[in-house]
BANUMI-170327 format. One record per residue (C-alpha): residue number from 1; residue in one letter; x, y, z. Coordinates in nm, 2 decimals, always signed. Example, Ala and Ser with C-alpha at 12.3 -4.5 7.8 and 13.67 -1.06 7.14 Angstrom:
BEGIN
   num   residuo        u        v        w
     1         A    +1.23    -0.45    +0.78
     2         S    +1.37    -0.11    +0.71
END
This chain:
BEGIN
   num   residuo        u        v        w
     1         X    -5.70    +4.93    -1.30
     2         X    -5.65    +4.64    -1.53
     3         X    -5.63    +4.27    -1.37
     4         X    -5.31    +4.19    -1.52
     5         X    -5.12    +4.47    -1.43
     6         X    -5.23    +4.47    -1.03
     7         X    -5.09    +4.10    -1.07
     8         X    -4.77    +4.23    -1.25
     9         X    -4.73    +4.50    -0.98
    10         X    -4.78    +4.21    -0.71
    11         X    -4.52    +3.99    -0.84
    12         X    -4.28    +4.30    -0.88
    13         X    -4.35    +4.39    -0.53
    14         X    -4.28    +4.01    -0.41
    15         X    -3.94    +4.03    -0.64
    16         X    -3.85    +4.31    -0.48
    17         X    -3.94    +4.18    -0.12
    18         X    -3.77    +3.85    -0.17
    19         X    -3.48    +4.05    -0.30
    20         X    -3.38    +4.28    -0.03
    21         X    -3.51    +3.99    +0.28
    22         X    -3.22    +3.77    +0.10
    23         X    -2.98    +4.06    +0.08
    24         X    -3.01    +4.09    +0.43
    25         X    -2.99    +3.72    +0.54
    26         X    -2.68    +3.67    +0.25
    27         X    -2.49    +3.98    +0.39
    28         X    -2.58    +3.89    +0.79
    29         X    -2.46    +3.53    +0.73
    30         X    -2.15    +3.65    +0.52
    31         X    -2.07    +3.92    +0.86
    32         X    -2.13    +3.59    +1.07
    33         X    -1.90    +3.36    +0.92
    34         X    -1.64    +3.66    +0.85
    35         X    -1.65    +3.72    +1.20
    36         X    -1.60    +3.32    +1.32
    37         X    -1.35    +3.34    +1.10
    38         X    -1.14    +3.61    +1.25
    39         X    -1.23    +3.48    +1.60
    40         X    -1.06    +3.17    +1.50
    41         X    -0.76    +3.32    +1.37
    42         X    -0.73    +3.54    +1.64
    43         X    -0.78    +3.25    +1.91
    44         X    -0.49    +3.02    +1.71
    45         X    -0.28    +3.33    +1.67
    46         X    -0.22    +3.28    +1.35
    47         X    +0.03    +3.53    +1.13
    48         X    -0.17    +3.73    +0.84
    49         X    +0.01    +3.90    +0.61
    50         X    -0.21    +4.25    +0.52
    51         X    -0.08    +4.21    +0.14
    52         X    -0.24    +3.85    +0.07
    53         X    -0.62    +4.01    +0.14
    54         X    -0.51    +4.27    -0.20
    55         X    -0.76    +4.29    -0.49
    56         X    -0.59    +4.08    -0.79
    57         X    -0.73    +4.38    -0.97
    58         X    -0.51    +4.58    -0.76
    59         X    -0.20    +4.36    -0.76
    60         X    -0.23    +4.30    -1.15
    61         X    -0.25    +4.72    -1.16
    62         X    +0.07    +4.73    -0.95
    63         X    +0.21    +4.47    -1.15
    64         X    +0.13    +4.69    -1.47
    65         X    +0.34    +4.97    -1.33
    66         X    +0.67    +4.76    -1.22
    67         X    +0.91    +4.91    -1.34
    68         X    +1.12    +4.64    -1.46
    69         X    +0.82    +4.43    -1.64
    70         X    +0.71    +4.79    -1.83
    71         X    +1.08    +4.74    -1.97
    72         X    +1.03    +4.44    -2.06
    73         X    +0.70    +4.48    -2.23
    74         X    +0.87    +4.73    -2.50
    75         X    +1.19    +4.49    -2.56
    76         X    +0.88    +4.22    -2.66
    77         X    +0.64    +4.47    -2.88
    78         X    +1.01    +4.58    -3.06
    79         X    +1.13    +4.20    -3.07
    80         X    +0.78    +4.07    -3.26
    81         X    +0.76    +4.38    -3.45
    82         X    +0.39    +4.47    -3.22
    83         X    +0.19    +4.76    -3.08
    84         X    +0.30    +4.83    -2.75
    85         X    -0.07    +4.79    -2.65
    86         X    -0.08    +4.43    -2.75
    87         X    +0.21    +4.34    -2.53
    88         X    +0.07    +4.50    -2.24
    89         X    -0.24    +4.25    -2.31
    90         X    -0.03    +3.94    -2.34
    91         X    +0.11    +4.06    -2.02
    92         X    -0.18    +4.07    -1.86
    93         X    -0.29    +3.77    -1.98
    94         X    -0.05    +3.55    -1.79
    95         X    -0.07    +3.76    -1.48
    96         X    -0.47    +3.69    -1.46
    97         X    -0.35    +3.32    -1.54
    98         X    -0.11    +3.37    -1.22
    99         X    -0.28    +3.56    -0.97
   100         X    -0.50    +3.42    -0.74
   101         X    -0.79    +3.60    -0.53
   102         X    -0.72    +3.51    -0.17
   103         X    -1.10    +3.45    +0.01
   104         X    -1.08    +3.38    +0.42
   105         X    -1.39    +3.20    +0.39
   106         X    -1.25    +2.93    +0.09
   107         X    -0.91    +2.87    +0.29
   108         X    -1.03    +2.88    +0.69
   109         X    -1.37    +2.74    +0.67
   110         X    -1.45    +2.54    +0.36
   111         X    -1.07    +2.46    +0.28
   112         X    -0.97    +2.39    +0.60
   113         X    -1.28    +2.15    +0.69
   114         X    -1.26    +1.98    +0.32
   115         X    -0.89    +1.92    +0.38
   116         X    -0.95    +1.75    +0.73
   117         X    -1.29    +1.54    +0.62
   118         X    -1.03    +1.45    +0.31
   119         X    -0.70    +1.38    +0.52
   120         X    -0.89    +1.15    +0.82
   121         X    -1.08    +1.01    +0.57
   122         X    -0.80    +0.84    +0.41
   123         X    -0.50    +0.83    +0.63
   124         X    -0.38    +0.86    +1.02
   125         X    -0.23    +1.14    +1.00
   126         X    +0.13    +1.17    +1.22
   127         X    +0.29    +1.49    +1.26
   128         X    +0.67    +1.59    +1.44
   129         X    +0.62    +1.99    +1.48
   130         X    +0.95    +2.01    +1.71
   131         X    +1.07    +2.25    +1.45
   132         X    +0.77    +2.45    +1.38
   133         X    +0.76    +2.65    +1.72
   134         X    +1.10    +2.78    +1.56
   135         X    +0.94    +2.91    +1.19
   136         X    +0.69    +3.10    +1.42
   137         X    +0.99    +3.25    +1.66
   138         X    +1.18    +3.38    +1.32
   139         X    +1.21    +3.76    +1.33
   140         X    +0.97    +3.94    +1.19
   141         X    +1.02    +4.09    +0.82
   142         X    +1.22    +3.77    +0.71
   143         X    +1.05    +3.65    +0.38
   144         X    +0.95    +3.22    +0.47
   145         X    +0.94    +2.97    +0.20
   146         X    +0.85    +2.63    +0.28
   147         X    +1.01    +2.37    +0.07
   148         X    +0.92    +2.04    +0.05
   149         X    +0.97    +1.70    -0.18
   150         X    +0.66    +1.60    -0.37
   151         X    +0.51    +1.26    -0.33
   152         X    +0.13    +1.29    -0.40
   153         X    -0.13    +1.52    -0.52
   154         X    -0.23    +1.51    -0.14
   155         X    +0.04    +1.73    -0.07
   156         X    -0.09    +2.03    -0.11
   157         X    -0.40    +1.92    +0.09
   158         X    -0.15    +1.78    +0.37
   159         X    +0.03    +2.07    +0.42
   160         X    -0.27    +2.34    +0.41
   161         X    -0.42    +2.12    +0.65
   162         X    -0.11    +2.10    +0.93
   163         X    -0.01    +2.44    +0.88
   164         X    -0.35    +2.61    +0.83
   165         X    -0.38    +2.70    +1.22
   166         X    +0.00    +2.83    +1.24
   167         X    +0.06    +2.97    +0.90
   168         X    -0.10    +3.14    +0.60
   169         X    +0.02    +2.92    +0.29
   170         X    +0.01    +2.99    -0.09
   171         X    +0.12    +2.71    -0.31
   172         X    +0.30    +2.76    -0.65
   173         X    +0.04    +2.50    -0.85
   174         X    +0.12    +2.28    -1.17
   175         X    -0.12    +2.32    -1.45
   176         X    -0.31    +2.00    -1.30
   177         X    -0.53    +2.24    -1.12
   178         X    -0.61    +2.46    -1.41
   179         X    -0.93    +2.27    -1.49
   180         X    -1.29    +2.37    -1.36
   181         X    -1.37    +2.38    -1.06
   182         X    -1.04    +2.35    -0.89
   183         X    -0.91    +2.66    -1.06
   184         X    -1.12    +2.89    -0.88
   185         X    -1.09    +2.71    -0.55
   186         X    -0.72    +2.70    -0.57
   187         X    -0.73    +3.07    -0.66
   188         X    -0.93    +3.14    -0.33
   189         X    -0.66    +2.95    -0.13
   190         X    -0.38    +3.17    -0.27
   191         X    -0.24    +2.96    -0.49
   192         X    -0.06    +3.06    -0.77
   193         X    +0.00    +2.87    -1.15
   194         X    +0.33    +2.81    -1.29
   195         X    +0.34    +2.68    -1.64
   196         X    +0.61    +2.40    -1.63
   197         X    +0.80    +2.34    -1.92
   198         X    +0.62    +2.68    -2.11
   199         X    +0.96    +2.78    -2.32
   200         X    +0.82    +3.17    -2.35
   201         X    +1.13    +3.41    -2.19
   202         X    +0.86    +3.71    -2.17
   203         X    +0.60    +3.45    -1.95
   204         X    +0.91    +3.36    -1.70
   205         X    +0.98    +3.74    -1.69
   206         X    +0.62    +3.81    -1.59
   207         X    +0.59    +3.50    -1.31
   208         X    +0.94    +3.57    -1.17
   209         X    +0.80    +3.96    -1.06
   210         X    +0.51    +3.84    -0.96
   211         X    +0.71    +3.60    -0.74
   212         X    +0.93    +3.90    -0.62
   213         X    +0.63    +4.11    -0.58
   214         X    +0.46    +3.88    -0.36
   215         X    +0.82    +3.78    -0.17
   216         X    +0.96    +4.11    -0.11
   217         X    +0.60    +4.22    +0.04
   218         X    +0.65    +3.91    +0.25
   219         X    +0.37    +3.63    +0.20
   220         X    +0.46    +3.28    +0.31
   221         X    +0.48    +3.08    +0.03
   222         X    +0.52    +2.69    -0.01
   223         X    +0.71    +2.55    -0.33
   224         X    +0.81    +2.13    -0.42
   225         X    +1.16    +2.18    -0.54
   226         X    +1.15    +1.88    -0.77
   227         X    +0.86    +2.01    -0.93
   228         X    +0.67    +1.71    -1.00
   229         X    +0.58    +1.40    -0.86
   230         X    +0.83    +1.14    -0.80
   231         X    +0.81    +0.85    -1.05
   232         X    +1.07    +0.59    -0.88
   233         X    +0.98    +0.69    -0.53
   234         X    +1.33    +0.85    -0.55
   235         X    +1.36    +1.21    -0.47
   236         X    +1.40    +1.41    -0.82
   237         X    +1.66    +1.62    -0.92
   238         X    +1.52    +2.03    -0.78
   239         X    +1.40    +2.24    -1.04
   240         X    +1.55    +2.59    -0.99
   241         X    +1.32    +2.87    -1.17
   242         X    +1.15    +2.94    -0.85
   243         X    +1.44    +2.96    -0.62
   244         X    +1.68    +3.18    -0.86
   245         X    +1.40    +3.39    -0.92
   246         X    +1.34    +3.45    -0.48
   247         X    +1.79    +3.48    -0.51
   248         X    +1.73    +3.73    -0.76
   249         X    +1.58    +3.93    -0.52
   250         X    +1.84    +3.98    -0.31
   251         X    +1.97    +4.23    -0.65
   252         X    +1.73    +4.48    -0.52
   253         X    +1.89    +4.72    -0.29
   254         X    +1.56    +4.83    -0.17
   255         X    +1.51    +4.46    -0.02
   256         X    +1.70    +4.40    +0.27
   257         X    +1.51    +4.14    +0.47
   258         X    +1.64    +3.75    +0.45
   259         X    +1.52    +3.46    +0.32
   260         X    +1.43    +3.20    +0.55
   261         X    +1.37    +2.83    +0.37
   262         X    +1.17    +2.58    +0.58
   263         X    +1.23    +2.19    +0.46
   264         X    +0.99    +2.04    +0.48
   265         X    +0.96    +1.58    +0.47
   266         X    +0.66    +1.43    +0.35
   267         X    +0.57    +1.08    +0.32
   268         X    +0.29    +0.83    +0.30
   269         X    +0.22    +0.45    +0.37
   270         X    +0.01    +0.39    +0.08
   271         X    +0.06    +0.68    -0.22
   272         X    -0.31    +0.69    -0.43
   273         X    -0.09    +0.77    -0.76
   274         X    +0.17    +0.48    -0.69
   275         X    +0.11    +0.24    -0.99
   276         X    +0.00    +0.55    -1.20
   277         X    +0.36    +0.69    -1.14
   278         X    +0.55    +0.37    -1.18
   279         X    +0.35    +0.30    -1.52
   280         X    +0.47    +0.69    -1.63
   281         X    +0.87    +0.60    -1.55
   282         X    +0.86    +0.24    -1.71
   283         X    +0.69    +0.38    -2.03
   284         X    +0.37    +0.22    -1.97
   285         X    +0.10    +0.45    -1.96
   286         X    +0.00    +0.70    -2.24
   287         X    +0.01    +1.08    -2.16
   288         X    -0.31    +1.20    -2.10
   289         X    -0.52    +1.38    -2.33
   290         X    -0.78    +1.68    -2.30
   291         X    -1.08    +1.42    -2.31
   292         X    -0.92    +1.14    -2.05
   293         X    -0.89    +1.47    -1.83
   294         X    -1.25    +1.57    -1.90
   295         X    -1.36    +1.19    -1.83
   296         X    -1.19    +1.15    -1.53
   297         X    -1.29    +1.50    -1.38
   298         X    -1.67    +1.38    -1.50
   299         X    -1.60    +1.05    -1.27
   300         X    -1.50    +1.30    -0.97
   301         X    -1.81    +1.47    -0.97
   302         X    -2.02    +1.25    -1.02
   303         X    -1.89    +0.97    -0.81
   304         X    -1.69    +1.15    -0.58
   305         X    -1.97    +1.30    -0.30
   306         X    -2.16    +1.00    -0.29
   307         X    -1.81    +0.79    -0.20
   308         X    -1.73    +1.06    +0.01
   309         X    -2.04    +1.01    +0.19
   310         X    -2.02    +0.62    +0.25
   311         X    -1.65    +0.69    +0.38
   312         X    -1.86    +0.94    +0.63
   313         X    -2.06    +0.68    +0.78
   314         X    -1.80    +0.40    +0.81
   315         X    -1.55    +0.69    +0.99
   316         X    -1.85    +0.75    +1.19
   317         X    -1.94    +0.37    +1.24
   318         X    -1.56    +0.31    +1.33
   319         X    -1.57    +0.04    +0.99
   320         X    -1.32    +0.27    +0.75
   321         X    -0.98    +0.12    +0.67
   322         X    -0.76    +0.40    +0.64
   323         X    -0.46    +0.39    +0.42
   324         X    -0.20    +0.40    +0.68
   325         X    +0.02    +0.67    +0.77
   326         X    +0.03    +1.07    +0.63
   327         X    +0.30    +1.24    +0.76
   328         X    +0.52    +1.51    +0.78
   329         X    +0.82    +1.65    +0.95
   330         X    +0.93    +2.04    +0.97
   331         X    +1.31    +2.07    +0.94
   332         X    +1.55    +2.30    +1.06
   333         X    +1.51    +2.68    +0.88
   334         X    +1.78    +2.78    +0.69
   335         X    +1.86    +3.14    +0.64
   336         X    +1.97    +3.24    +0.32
   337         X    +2.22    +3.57    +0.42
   338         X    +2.37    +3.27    +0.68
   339         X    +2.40    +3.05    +0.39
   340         X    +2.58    +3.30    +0.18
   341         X    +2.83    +3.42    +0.39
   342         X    +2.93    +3.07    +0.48
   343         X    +2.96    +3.06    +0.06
   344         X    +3.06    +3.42    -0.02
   345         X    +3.32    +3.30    -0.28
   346         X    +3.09    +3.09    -0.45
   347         X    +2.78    +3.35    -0.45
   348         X    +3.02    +3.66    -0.50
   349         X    +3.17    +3.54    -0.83
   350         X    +2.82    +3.47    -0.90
   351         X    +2.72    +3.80    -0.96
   352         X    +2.39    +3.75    -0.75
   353         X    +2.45    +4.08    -0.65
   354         X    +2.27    +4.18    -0.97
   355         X    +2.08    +4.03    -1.22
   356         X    +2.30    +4.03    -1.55
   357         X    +2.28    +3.83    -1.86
   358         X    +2.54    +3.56    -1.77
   359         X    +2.33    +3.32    -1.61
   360         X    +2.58    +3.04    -1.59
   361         X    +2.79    +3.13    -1.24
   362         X    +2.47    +3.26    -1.12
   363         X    +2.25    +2.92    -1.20
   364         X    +2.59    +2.71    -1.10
   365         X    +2.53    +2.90    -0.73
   366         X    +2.18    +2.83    -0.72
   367         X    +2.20    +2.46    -0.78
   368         X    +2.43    +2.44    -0.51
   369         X    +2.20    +2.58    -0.30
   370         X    +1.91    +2.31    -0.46
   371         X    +2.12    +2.04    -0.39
   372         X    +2.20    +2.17    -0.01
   373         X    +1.80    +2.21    +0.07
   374         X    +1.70    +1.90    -0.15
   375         X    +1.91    +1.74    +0.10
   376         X    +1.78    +1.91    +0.46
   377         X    +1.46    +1.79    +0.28
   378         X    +1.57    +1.44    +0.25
   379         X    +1.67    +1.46    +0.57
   380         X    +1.37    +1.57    +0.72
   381         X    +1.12    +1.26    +0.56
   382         X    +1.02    +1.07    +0.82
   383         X    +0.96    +0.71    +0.85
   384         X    +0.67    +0.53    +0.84
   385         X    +0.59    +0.12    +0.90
   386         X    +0.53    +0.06    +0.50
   387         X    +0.83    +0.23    +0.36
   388         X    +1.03    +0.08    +0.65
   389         X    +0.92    -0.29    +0.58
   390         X    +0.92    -0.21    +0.24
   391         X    +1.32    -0.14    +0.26
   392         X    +1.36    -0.48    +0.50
   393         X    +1.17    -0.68    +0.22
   394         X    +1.39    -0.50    -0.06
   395         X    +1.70    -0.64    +0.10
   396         X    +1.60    -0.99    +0.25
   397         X    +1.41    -1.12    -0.12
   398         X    +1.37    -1.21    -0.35
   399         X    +1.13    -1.55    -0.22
   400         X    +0.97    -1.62    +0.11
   401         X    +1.11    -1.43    +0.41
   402         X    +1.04    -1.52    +0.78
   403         X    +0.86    -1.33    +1.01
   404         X    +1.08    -1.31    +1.28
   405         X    +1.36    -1.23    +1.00
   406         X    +1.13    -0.97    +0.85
   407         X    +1.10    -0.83    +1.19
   408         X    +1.52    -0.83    +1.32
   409         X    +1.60    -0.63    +0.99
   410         X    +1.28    -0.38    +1.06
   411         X    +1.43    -0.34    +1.41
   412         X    +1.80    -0.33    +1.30
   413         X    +1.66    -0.05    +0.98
   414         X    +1.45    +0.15    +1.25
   415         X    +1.82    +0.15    +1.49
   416         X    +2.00    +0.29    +1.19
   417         X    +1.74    +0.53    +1.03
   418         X    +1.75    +0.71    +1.43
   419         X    +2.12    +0.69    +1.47
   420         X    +2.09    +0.88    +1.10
   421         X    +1.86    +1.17    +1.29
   422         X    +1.54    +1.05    +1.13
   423         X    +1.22    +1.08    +1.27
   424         X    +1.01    +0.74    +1.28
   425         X    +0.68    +0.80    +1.33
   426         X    +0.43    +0.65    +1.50
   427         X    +0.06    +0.69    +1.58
   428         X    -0.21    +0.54    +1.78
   429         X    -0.09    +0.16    +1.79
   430         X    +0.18    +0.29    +1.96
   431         X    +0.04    +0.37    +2.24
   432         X    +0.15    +0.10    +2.48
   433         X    +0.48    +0.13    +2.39
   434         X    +0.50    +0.49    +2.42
   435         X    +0.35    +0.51    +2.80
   436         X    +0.65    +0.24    +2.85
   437         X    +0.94    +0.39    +2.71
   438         X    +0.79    +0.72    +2.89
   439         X    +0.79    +0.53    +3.24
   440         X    +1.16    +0.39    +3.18
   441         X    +1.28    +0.74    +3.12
   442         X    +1.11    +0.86    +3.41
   443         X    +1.30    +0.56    +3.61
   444         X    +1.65    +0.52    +3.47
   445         X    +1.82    +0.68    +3.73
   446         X    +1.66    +0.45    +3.97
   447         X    +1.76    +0.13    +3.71
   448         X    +2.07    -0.06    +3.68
   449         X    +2.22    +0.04    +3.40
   450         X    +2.20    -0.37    +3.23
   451         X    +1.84    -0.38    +3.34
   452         X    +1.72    -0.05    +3.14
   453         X    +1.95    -0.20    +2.85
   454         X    +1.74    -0.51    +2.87
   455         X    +1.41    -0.36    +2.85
   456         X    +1.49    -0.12    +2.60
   457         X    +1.57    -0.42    +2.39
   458         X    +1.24    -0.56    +2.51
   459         X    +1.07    -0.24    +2.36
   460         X    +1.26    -0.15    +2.05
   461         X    +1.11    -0.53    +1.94
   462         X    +0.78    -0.47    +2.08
   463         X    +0.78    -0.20    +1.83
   464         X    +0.95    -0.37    +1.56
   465         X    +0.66    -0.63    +1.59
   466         X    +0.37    -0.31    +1.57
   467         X    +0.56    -0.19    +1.28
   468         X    +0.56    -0.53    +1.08
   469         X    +0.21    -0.55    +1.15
   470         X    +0.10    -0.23    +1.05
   471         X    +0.28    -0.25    +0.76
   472         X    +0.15    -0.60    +0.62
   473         X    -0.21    -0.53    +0.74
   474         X    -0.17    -0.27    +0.44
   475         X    +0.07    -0.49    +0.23
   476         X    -0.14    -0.76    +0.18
   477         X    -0.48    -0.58    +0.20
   478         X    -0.32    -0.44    -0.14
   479         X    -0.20    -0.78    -0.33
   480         X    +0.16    -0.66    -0.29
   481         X    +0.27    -0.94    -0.05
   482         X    +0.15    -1.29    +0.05
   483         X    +0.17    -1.42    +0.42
   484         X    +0.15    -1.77    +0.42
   485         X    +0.15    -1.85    +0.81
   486         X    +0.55    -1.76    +0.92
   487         X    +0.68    -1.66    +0.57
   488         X    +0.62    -1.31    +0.37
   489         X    +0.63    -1.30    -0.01
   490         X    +0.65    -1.00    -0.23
   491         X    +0.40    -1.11    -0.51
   492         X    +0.49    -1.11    -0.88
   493         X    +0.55    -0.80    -1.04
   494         X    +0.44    -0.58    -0.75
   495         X    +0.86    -0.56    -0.70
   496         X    +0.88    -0.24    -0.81
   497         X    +0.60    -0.10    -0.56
   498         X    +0.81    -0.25    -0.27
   499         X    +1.14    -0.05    -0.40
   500         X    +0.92    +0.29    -0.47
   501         X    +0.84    +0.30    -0.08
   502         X    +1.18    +0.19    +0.00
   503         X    +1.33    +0.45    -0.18
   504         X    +1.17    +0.72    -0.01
   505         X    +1.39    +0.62    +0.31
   506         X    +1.71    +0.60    +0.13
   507         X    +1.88    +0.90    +0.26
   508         X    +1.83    +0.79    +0.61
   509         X    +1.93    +0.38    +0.55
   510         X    +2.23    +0.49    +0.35
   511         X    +2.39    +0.79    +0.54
   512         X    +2.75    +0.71    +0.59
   513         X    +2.75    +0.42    +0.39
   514         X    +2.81    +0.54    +0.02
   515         X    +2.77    +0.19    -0.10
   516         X    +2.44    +0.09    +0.07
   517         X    +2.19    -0.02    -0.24
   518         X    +1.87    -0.18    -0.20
   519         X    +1.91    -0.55    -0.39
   520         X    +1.62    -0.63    -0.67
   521         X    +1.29    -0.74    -0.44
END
């Protein structure tokens, strides 16, 4: 036999050897992390819903047969005068756009673990979950919907994080994360894309069944109502498409289950998009174009890992400054069939009860019901040292304020914010403070009364004092404020910073006081 082919059949042989030896070690370690994956789910008895693990082939094939969007496809090919067959293509089209291909492995392992390195990385993260022992007591076959006010791109990574060992989340997504590779990782999270601002009626009809087709199959779902970032720090106005198209469901006789909606309050000391934002609402910076994405995605890759790295080894060498406080507060679920019978007038003239051409009662109903979650959601932001001694400095300025001034209005603030039901939040610095109040509670019966009054007092400034610090630590460290020994001064032309993390507490500084404004810093 010929040289060269005793060589070729001993490379073919090694192909095929080094083949089949890495389709065993790929599918054993694919069997190995499937199964740490369900052991963890199953030991944090977390709720799966069957339906999210679908093929998108399969869920784009029952989307194809819905009833109601095969109606639609033949109103479109006889409105722009095409082949039936087109339309159905166009159609399928935006629902490979939409879909996404849940993985277990991209949102339990890798998602999970980048969203935590990502999270702790940056921020302390504080959490009140008083309310989220409640979602997971809801009866089963009610539809959830978490919705919560948009403050940073770090949302979605936030809340997959918090919620990730109670609750299977997908995400309606902006087109932001329609570039490569988020797209695809997104996808294998569950999330779904929702062109904003696309004007096309047939798109909107194809999205809104998808959205029903998920919801009345009950998967969790997660939506910002105001459907961007805030620019002022200022909770938008809600955008409605999403929500009317979840009431729209309620039409279908065949759904009977309710609609739960979960507020949810998210806030940060130090936002990473803040100036960005600002700059975008005063007119100042220039929309981005196709190549300023394409540079700054290049940036991200290329300088991303190794920055991720060095943030590694200083959280590992205790040297990382972390940007303050991430939090996050579950409010109280709302159901929707409770909702509407408290409003039946309203939702009855309407016409919810079916899906008709007259939008305007329908849409009138449904922005009541924005406004009346948009508000639970206010509600439900908790407070945080920045935005707090952000609001003090808003009202004391403009020029040098005193420490000890600073401090009395943080304390009075923080009394009125809790009389208002917020939630201040507070983490490790805390500590002391918390083990204090803690012992007093455990002792007040044993106290006279003017003695626990006095150390209360004692504490609530104890904290007031943690709180300015924390605060200014990050302040300053930022060039928004000066401290020049026992004064504080907001720096020129970082006023507008100070109000955009003032506003975020507004609801809770001016409930019951219609007139309460925060004065120019």
């Amino acid at each position: 036999m010929p040289r060269f082919l005793v060589e070729f059949a001993w490379v073919l042989f090694g192909i095929v050897v080094y083949e089949v030896l890495r389709s065993v070690v790929l599918r054993s370690l694919a069997r190995r992390i499937e199964r740490s994956v369900r052991e963890f789910i199953r030991e944090a008895h977390l709720s799966r819903e069957a339906y999210r693990f679908a093929s998108k082939v399969v869920v784009v094939d029952e989307m194809m047969n819905d009833p109601v969007l095969h109606e639609r496809i033949l109103r479109k090919a006889i409105a722009d005068g095409i082949r039936i067959e087109d339309a159905r293509a166009i159609a399928e089209d935006y629902l490979d756009e939409i879909v996404p291909s849940f993985n277990l492995l991209s949102y339990y392992q890798i998602g999970y673990r980048v969203a935590r390195a990502l999270v702790n990385g940056l921020y302390q993260v504080v959490v009140d979950k008083k309310n989220l022992e409640a979602v997971q007591r809801l009866p089963r076959g009610c539809v959830v919907i978490f919705v919560a006010n948009h403050r940073s791109n770090v949302d979605y990574v936030l809340m997959a994080y918090l919620l990730a060992r109670h609750i299977t989340l997908s995400y309606a997504v902006g087109e932001w994360a329609r570039v490569w590779p988020l797209e695809h990782l997104f996808k294998s999270f569950g999330s779904y894309f929702v062109r904003r601002g696309f004007r096309d009626p047939f798109y909107h009809t194809v999205l809104k069944r998808y959205v029903q087709h998920i919801s009345a199959r009950g998967l969790t779902q997660g939506i910002f109502l105001e459907g961007g970032l805030s620019r002022d720090g200022k909770l938008r106005e809600p955008k409605i498409g999403l929500l009317d198209y979840l009431v729209q469901l309620k039409s279908d006789p065949s759904f009977r289950d309710d609609l739960v909606f979960v507020p949810v309050g998210i806030n940060f000391d130090w936002v990473l998009e803040d100036r960005h934002l600002l700059d975008e609402a005063a007119g100042r910076a220039r929309k981005p174009t196709v190549s300023s994405k394409a540079l700054s995605l290049a940036r991200l890759l290329v300088f991303g890992p190794p920055t991720l790295i060095a943030n590694a080894v200083r959280l590992a060498s205790g040297r990382i400054r972390r940007h303050g406080y991430a939090s996050v507060r579950i409010g109280e679920p709302l159901s929707f069939d409770e909702y509407r019978a408290r409003n039946r007038p309203e939702w009855d003239e309407s016409g919810s009860a079916r899906e008709n051409e007259e939008r305007g009662p329908r849409v009138d109903a449904v922005k009541h019901l924005a406004g009346h979650l948009m508000d639970r959601i206010s509600r439900s932001i908790p407070v945080t040292p920045v935005p707090l001694a952000c609001a003090a400095l808003a009202r004391l300025g403009p020029g040098a304020v005193g420490v000890d001034e600073l401090r009395t209005e943080i304390a009075r603030l923080r009394t009125r914010a809790e009389r208002a039901g917020a939630a201040i939040l507070m983490g490790k610095e805390f500590e002391a403070e918390r083990g204090a109040r803690e012992r007093l509670g455990d002792e007040r019966s044993d106290r006279r009364g003017g003695l626990v009054e006095f150390e209360e007092a004692y504490l609530d400034a104890g904290e007031a004092r943690v709180l300015l610090d924390v605060a200014l630590e990050i302040l300053v460290r930022r060039g928004l404020v000066q401290r020049d020994g026992t004064t504080v001064t907001v720096r020129r032309g970082r006023e507008d910073v100070i109000r955009y993390y003032a506003h975020s507490i507004d609801a809770h500084l001016t409930a019951g006081d219609p007139a309460a404004e925060h004065p120019d810093a």
